[in-house]
C-alpha positions in Angstrom: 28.8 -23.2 -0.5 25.9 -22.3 -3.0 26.6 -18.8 -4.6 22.9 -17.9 -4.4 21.4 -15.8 -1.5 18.4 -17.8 0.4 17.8 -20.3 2.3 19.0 -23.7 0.3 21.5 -26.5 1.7 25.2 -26.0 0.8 26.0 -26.7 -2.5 22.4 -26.3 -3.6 20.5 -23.8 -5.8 18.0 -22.0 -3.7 14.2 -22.4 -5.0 12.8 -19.1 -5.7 9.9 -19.8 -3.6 12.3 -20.3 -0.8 13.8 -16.9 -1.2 10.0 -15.0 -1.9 9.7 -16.8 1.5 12.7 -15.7 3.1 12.4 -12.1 2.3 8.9 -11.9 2.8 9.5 -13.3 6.9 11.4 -9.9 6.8 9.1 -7.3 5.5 5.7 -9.6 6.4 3.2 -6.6 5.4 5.1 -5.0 3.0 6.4 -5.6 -0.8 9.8 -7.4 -1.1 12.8 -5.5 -1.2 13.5 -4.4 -4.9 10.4 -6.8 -5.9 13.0 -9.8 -4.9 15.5 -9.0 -7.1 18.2 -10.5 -8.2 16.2 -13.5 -7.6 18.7 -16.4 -7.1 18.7 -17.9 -10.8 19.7 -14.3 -11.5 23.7 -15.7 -12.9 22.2 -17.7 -15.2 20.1 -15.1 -16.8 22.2 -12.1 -16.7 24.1 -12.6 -19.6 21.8 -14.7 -21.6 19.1 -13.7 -24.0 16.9 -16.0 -24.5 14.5 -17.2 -26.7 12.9 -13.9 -28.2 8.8 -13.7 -28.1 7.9 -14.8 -31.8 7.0 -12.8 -34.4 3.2 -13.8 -34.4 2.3 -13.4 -30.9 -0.7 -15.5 -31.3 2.2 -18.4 -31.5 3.6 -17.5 -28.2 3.4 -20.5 -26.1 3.1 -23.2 -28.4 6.5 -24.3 -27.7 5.6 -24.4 -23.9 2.5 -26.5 -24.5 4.6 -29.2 -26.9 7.3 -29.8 -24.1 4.0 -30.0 -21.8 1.9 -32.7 -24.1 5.6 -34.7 -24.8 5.6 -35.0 -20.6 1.9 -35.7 -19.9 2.0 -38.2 -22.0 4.4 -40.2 -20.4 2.8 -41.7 -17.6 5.8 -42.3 -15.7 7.3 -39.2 -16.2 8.2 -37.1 -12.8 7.7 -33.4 -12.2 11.4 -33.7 -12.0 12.2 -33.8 -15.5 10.9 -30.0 -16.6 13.2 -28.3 -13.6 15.4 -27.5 -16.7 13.0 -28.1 -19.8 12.0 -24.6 -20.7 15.7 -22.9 -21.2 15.4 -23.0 -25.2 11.9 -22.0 -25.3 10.1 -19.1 -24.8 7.9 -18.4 -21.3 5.1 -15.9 -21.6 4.3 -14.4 -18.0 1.0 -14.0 -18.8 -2.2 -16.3 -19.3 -1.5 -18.1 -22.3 -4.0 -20.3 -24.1 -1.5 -22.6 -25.7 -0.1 -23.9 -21.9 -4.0 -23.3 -20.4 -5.0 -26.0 -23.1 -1.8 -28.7 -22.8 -2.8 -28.6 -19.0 -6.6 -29.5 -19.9 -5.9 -32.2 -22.5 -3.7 -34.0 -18.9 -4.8 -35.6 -16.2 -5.7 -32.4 -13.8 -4.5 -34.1 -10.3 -1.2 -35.0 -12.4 -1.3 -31.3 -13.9 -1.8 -29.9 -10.5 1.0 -31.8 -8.7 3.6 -31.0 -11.6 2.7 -27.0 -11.2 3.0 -27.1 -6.9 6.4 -29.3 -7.8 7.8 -26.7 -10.2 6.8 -23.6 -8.4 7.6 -24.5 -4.4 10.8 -26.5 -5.7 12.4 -24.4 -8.9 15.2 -23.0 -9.1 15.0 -21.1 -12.1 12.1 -18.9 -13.4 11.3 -20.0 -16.2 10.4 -23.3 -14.9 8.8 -21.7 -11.6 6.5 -19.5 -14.3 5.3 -22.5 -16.4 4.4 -24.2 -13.2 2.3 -21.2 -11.9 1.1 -21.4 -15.2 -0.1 -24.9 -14.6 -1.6 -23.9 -11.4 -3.2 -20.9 -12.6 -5.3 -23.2 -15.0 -6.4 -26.4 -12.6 -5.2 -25.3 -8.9 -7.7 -25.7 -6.1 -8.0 -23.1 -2.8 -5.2 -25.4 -1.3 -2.9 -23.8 -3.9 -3.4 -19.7 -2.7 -0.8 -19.5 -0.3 1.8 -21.0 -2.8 0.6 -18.4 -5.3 0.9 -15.7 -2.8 4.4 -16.5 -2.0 5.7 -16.9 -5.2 3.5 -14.0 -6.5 5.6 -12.1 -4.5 8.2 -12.0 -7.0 5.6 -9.7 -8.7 7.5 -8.3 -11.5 7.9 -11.6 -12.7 4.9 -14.2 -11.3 2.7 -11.4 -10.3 0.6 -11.2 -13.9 0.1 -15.0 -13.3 -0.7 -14.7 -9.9 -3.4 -12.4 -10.7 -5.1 -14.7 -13.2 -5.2 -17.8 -10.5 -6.6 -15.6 -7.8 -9.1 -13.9 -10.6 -10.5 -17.0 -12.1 -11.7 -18.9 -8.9 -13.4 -18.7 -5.4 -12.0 -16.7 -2.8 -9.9 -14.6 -5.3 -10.8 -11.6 -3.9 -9.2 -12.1 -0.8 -5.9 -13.7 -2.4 -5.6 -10.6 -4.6 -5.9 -8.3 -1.9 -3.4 -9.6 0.3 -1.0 -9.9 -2.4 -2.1 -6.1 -3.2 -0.4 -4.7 0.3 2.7 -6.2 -0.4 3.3 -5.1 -4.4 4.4 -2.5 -6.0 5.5 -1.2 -9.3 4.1 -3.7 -12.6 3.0 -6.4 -10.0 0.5 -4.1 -8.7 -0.7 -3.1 -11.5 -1.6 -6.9 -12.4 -3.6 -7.3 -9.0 -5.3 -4.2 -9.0 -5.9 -4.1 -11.8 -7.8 -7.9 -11.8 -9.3 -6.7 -8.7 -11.0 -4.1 -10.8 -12.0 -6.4 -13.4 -13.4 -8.9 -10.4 -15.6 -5.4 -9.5 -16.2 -7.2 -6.1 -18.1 -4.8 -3.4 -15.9 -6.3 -0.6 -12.7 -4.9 -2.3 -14.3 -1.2 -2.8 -13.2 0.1 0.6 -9.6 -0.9 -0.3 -9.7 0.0 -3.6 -11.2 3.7 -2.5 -8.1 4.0 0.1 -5.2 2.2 -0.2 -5.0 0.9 -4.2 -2.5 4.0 -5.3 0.9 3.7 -3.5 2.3 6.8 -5.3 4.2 4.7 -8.5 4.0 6.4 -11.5 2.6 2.7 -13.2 0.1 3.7 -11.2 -1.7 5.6 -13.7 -2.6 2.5 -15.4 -5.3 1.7 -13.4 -6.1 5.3 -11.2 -9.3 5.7 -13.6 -10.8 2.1 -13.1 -10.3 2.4 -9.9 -12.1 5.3 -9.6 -14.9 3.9 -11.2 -15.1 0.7 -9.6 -14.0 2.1 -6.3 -17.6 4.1 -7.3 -15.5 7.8 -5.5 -18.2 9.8 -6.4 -20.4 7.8 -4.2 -18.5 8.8 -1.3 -18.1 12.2 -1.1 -20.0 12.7 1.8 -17.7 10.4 3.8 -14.4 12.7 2.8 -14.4 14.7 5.5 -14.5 12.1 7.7 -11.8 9.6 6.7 -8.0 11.2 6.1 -7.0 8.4 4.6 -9.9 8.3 1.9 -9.0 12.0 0.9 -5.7 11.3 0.5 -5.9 8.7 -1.7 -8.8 10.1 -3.6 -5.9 13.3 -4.2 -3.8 10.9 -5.5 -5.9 9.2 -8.1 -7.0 12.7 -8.8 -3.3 13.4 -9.2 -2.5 10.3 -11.3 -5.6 11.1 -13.7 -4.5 14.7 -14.5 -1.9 13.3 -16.0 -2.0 9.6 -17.4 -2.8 10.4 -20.8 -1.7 7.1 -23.0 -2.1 5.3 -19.7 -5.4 5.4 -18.8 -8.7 7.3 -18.1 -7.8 10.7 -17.4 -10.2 13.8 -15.7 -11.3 15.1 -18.8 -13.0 12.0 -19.3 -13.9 11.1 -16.3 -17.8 12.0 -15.7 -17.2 13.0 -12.4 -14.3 14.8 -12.4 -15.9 18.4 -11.1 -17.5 16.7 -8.3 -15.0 14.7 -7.2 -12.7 17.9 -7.3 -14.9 19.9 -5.7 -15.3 17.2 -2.6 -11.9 17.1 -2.3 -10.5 20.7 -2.7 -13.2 20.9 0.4 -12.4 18.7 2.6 -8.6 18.3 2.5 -8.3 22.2 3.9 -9.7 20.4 6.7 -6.7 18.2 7.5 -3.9 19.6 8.3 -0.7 19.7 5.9 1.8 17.1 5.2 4.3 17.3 2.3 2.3 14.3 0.1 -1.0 16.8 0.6 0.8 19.8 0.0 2.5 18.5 -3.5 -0.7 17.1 -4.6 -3.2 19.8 -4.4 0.0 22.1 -5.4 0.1 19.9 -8.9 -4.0 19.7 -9.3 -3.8 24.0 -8.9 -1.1 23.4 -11.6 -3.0 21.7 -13.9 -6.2 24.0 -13.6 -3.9 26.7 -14.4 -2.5 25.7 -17.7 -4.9 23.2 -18.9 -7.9 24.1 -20.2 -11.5 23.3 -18.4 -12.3 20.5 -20.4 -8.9 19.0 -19.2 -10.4 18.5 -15.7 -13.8 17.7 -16.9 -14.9 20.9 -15.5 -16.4 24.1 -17.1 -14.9 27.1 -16.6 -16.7 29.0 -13.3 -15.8 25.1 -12.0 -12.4 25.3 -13.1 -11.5 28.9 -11.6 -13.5 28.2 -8.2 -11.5 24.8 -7.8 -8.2 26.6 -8.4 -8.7 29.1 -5.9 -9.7 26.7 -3.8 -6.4 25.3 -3.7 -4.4 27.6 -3.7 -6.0 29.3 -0.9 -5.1 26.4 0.9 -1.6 26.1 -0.2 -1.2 30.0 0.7 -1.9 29.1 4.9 1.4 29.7 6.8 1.2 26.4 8.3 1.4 24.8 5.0 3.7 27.1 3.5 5.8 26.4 6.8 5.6 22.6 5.7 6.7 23.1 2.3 9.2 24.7 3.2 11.0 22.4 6.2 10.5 19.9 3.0 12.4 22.0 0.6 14.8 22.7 3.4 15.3 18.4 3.9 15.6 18.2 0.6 12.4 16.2 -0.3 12.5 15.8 -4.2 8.2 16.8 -4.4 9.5 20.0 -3.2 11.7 20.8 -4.9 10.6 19.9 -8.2 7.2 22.3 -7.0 9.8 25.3 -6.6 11.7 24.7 -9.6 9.3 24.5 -11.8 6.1 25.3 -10.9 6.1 28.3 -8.4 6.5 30.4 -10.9 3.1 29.8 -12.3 1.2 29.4 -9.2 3.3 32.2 -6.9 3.4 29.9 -4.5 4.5 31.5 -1.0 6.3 28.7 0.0 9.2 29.6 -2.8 9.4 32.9 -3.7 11.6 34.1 -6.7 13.1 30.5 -6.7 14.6 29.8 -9.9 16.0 26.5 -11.0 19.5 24.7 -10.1 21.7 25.9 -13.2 22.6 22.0 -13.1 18.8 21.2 -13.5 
C-alpha cells in the first residue's frame, strides 16, 4: 500500500490535486484542514532542503525556464518527463518572468496541456507549482476549476492561483470562491488580488466577509477598506450585523498593523468610520468577538494618542466613551464574563492585561496568572 494519505491506487503516489480534492469533498465551503498539510509528497520534503532562492533574486527562475525551453523544444517530448524535473532547481511560488517567458516562446496549446498534466497528475509540488505556473501564463476559462482545486493548497499554490484568476476574464468570481475557503498567507494572496482587481461586484464581500480574524490579516485590512470604499456605507451599519462586525475587525486589525499595512492614523476616514461603528454596534446585542473588539479599539484610544486613530482629540475622547459605555451594560459584562468563565483566550487576555486600564466591569481587580 502507498504510504501517502489520498485517494491514489495501491502502490501509487497520490497527486496533490487528488488530495486538495479529497479534503475539499469534506469541508466543501470551508478552507482545508491545516491548509492541506502534510500534503502527500510531504516525506520527500521533510528532511530535504532544497535548492536555496539565489542570491540575486532577479535570477530566480531562470533555472525553471532552461529545464522548460530544453523540453519545448523537443517536439516529441511528453508532459511526462518534468513529473520529477524540478528536484535540483529552485521553484518560486510566485509569478515569475523567467517561466511566464519560456511558456510564450512554446507552442501555447502544447504549453497549456503540459501545465493541466503537471498540476491534476503531480505528485510532488514542485512540479504541481511549475505547472500552475504554466497555466497561470496561457490557461483558458476551461482551466479555473483546476486552479481552484489545487489553489486550495493555498499556502503553497495560492499566490499562483491568484495571479491566473487576476490576469483574465471571470477572475473575479474564481478569486472569490477560492476566498471562502482560505485562510492564513493563501488569503492574503486572493484578497489581496481581489483588491488590486478593484472590481464593484467583489465590494459587498470585500466590505463583510474579507477578514476572518488571522493576524496576516492585517496585510490587507487597509486596502480593503479602501476598495471595499467603508466609509461609503455607513448609513447601511445599522442595518446589516454582519457588515459591522467586520467593519470592527478591520478597524481592529488597522489599530494595530503597523509594518503590515495601512493603519488608522492614516487612514482618512478613520474618525468616521469609528464614529459609525462605536454607534451602531451598541445596537446589536453582545457576543464575545464584539465584546473583545470594541474592548481593544477603547484600548487603543486610551493609550494612543489622537493622531493614532486619525481622530482629534474631542473625536478621540467621545469615541472612547462611546465604547466603554457599551462594554459597561450588564448584559455584556455578563458575556464577558461566561467567556472568561469557558476559558475563551480573547477574554482572558482582556482581563489580564488590559482591564486594568480600561476598569472594565467584567474583571475587576483581576491580575495576571503568575505563570503568564
Amino acid at each position: 500500500m502507498s504510504e501517502t494519505t489520498g485517494t491514489g491506487l495501491p502502490g501509487s503516489p497520490t497527486t496533490l490535486f487528488d488530495h486538495a480534492l479529497r479534503l475539499h469533498q469534506l469541508v466543501p465551503g470551508e478552507p482545508l484542514p491545516r491548509d492541506g498539510e502534510p500534503y502527500p509528497d510531504d516525506g520527500l520534503h521533510r528532511h530535504r532542503k532544497g535548492p536555496k532562492a539565489p542570491g540575486d533574486r532577479h535570477s530566480a527562475g531562470k533555472d525553471v525556464a532552461l529545464v522548460l525551453d530544453a523540453h519545448f523544444a523537443r517536439a516529441s517530448a511528453p508532459p511526462s518527463e518534468l513529473a520529477d524535473a524540478f528536484h535540483d532547481v529552485y521553484v518560486p511560488i510566485h509569478r515569475n518572468e523567467h517561466i511566464a517567458a519560456a511558456a510564450g516562446r512554446a507552442d501555447r496549446e502544447r504549453v497549456r496541456q503540459t501545465g493541466r498534466r503537471l498540476v491534476r497528475h503531480g505528485t510532488d509540488r514542485c512540479s504541481v507549482t511549475v505547472g500552475l505556473a504554466l497555466l497561470a501564463a496561457v490557461g483558458t476559462a476551461d482551466d479555473i476549476p483546476l486552479i481552484q482545486t489545487i489553489g486550495l493548497l493555498s499556502n503553497r499554490f495560492g499566490p499562483l492561483a491568484a495571479h491566473a484568476f487576476e490576469s483574465r476574464a471571470g477572475g473575479v468570481e474564481a478569486l472569490l470562491w477560492l476566498a471562502e475557503r482560505v485562510t492564513g498567507w493563501g488569503r492574503v494572496y486572493v484578497v489581496e488580488a481581489l483588491c488590486r482587481l478593484d472590481d464593484p461586484s467583489a465590494r459587498p464581500w470585500l466590505l463583510r466577509r474579507a477578514c476572518d480574524g488571522d493576524f496576516l490579516n492585517g496585510y490587507f485590512a487597509g486596502k480593503v477598506a479602501k476598495v471595499a470604499k467603508v466609509h461609503e456605507a455607513l448609513a447601511d451599519f445599522g442595518t446589516d450585523s454582519e457588515t459591522v462586525d467586520h467593519v470592527g475587525r478591520l478597524l481592529h486589525l488597522m489599530s494595530d498593523c503597523g509594518g503590515m499595512g495601512l493603519t488608522l492614523a492614516h487612514y482618512p476616514h478613520s474618525a468616521a468610520v469609528l464614529e459609525a461603528h462605536a454607534r451602531h454596534v451598541g445596537s446589536l446585542g453582545p457576543t464575545i468577538e464584539r465584546y473583545f473588539t470594541i474592548a481593544v479599539l477603547a484600548q487603543h484610544l486610551t493609550t494612543k494618542s489622537p493622531e493614532a486613530a486619525g481622530c482629534t482629540v474631542v473625536q478621540q475622547e467621545a469615541l472612547r466613551a462611546a465604547y466603554l459605555e457599551v462594554l459597561d451594560r450588564d448584559e455584556w459584562t455578563q458575556t464577558a464574563r461566561d467567556g472568561f468563565v469557558a476559558d475563551d483566550n480573547r477574554m482572558r487576555w482582556l482581563a489580564d492585561y488590559q482591564a486594568p486600564q480600561l476598569r472594565l466591569r467584567a474583571f475587576p481587580d483581576r491580575e495576571p496568572d503568575a505563570e503568564e
